[in-house]
TIZALUM-28548 format. One line per field, with one value per residue (C-alpha): x, y, z. Coordinates in Angstrom, 3 decimals, m for minus. Layout:
residues N
east c(X  ...);
north c(Y  ...);
up c(Z  ...);
This chain:
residues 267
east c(121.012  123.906  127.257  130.849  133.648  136.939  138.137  140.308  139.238  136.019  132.203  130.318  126.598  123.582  120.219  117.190  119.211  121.472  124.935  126.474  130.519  131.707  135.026  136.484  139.313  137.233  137.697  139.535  138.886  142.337  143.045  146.059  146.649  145.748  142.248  141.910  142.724  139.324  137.581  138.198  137.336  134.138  132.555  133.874  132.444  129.446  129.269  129.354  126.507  122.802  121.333  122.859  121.991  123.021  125.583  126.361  129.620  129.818  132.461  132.657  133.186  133.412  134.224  134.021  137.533  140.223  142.414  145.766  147.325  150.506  152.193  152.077  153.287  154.205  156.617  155.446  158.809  158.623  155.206  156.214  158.089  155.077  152.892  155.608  155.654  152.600  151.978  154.703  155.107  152.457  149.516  150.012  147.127  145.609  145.740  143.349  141.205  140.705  138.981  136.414  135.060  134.884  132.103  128.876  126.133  125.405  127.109  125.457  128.183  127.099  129.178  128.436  132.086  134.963  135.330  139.057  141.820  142.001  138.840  136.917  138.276  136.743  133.155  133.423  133.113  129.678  126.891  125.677  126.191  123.893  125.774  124.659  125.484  128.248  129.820  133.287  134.458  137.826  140.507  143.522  145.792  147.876  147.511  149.966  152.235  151.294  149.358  145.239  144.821  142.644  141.316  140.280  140.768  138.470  136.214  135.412  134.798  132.747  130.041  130.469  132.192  135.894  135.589  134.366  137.081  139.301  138.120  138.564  141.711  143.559  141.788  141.842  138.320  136.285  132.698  130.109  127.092  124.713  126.507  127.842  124.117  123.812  126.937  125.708  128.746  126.220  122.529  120.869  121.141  119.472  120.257  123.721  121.651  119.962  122.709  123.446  119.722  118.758  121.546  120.281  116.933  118.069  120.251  116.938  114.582  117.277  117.874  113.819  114.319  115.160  118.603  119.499  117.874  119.742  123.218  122.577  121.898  124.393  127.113  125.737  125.819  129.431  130.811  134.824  134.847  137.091  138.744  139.984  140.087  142.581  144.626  144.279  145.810  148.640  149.248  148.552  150.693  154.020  152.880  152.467  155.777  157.971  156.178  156.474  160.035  160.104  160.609  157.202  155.535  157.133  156.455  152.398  152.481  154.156  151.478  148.742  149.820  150.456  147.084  149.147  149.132  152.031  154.937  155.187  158.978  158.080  160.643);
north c(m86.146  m87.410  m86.365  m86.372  m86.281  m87.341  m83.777  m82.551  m79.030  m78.942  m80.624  m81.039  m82.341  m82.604  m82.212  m80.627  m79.976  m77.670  m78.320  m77.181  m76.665  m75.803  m74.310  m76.027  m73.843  m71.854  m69.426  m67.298  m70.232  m68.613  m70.320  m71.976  m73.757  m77.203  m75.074  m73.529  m77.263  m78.902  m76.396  m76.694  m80.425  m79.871  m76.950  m79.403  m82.837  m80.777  m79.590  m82.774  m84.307  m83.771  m84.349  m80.678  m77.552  m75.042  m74.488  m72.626  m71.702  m71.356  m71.340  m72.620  m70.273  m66.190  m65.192  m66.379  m66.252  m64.031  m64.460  m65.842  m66.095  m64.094  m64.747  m68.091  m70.355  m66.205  m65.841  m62.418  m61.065  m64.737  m63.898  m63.073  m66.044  m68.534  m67.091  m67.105  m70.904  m71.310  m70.061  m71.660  m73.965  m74.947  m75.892  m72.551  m71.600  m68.770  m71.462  m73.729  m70.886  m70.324  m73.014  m71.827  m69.493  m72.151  m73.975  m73.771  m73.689  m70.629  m70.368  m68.214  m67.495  m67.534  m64.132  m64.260  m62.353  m61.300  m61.648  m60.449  m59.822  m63.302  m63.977  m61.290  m62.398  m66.389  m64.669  m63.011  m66.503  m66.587  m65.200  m63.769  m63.227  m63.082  m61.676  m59.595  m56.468  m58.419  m59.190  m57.455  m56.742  m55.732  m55.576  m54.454  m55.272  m52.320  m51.623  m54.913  m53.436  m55.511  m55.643  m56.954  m60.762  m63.725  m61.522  m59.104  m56.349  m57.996  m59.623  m56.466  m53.526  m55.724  m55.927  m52.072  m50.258  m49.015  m45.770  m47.900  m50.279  m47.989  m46.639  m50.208  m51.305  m47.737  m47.137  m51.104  m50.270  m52.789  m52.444  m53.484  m55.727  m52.742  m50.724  m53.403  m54.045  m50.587  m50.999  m54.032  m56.198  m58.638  m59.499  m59.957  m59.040  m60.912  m61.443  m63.256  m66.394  m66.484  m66.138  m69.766  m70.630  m67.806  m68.367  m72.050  m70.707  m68.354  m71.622  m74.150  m70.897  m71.253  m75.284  m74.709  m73.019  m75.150  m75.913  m76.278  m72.755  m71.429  m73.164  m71.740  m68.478  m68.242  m68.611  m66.107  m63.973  m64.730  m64.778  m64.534  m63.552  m66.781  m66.002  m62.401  m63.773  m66.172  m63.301  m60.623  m63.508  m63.618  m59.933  m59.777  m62.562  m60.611  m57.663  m59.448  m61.081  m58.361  m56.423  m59.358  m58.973  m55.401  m53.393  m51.900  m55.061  m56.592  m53.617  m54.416  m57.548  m56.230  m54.202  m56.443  m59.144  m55.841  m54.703  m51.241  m48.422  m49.626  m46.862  m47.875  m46.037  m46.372  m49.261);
up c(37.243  35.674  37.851  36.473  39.474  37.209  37.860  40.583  40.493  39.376  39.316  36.792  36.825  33.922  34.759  32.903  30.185  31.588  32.255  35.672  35.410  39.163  40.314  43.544  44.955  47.496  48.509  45.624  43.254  41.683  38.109  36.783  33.239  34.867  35.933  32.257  31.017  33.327  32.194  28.670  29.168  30.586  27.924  25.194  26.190  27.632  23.997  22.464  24.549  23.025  26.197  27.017  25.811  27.991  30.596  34.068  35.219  38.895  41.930  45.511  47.931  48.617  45.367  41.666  40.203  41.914  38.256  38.755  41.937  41.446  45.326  45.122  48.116  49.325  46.509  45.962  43.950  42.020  40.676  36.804  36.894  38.161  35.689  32.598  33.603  33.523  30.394  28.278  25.403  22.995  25.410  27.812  29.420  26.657  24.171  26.110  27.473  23.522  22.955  25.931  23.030  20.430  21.892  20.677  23.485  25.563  29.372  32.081  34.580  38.268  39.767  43.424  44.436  42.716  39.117  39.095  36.569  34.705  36.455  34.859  31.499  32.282  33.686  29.924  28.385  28.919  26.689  30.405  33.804  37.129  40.055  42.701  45.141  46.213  43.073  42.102  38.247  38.126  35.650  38.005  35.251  35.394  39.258  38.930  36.208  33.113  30.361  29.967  28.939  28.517  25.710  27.464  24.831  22.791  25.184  27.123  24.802  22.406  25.965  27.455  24.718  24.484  26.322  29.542  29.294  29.025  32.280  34.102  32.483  33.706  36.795  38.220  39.782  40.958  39.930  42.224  40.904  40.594  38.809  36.653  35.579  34.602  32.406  30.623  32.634  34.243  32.774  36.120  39.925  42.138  46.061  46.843  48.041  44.880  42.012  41.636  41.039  38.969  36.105  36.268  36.021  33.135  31.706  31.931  29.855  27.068  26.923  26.571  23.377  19.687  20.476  16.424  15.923  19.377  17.950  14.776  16.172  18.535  15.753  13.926  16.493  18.020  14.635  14.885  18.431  19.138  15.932  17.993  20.866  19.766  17.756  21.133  23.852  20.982  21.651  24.970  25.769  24.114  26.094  29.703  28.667  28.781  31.444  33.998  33.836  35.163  38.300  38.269  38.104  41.352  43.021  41.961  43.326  46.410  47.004  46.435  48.580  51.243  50.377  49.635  47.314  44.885  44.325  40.636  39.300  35.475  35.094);
């Protein structure tokens, strides 16, 4: 096993072919641009190493990815402005989690928890997902006030259709692992113990496989997703722009860190 530790949020490790990319900020494992940035690292030099021919994406802790952590440091009413930081200039964090899609081997995402928000939109990287009765899907976008990202609108109706999307994106549901099978969310559910070594199972039956012919096919078979991706988190980004700055959108962030029903005013 070969083990890579130069990152401050993440593991990575190679064995059997298969690539393991770990999240490190248990319990929420909540993403920022310096997270999207590791990340990026890892699926690209993963990519370029032909010793590796298929990856997992997993998480330390409770849940998989909680999305962004909007009451940061318990600045609750600051949250637009954390994320609008966060996202600015020419390297903000949708450009890097871009070039998550432009890679060319498959990733099995390990959902043992939430898959929230932001976090849902990483766990759609992946070509498929193992989770289990525990696992969450959620895209609570507008339950905050704003707008779907991380591609989201592209990502999400290309797997279970637009009408179900729909449903998620204006309902903020979260959608256990069963029923997130049945939807064609998540590929496999397996007990919670189990989730981590059944998408490296999964991961080891593809690196298995002709990995020119697998390349090949997965191209074919992706073709322009990154391509939309790229041009959706364009949109979406204008969108989450100028709903972060209003009213409504405090008020959802209010309410989530109160674990409330948010009073949303329309403004």
């Amino acid at each position: 096993m070969i083990t890579h530790s130069s990152y401050a949020d993440i593991a990575v490790s190679l064995a059997d072919r298969v690539g393991t990319i770990e999240i490190r900020r248990p319990p929420n494992n909540y993403f920022d641009r310096a997270l999207i940035a590791q990340l990026r690292e890892a699926f690209e030099t993963f990519d370029r190493d032909e010793d590796c021919r298929a990856l997992v994406l997993c998480a330390e802790g409770k849940n998989f990815c909680s999305g962004a952590n909007f009451a940061a440091d318990g600045r609750a009413q600051e949250g637009g402005a954390v994320i609008r930081q966060q996202q600015a200039g020419s390297t903000n964090l949708y450009k890097e989690a871009v070039r998550l899609f432009r890679i060319g081997k498959p990733v099995v995402a390990a959902i043992q928890g939430a898959a929230v928000g932001g976090g849902l939109g990483l766990a759609m990287v992946a070509d498929f997902r193992v989770t289990c009765l525990e696992g969450r899907f959620c895209a609570n976008f507008t339950r905050l006030g704003t707008h779907p990202g991380f591609g989201l609108t592209v990502t999400l109706p290309r797997l279970i259709g637009t009408q179900a999307t729909e449903m998620m994106f204006y309902t903020g549901d979260r959608i256990p692992g069963d029923k997130a099978l049945e939807m064609g969310l998540a590929d496999l559910l397996v007990p919670l113990a189990e989730v981590r070594t059944a998408a490296i199972e999964l991961a080891t039956k593809i690196a298995q496989s002709a990995p020119l012919a697998v390349r090949s096919t997965r191209a074919t078979m992706r073709r322009g997703l990154a391509d939309a991706v790229e041009a959706a988190t364009d949109h979406e980004f204008v969108e989450q722009d100028w709903l972060f700055k209003t009213a409504d959108f405090r008020e959802g962030v209010r309410a989530m860190a109160a674990r409330t029903v948010p009073d949303f005013k329309g403004n």
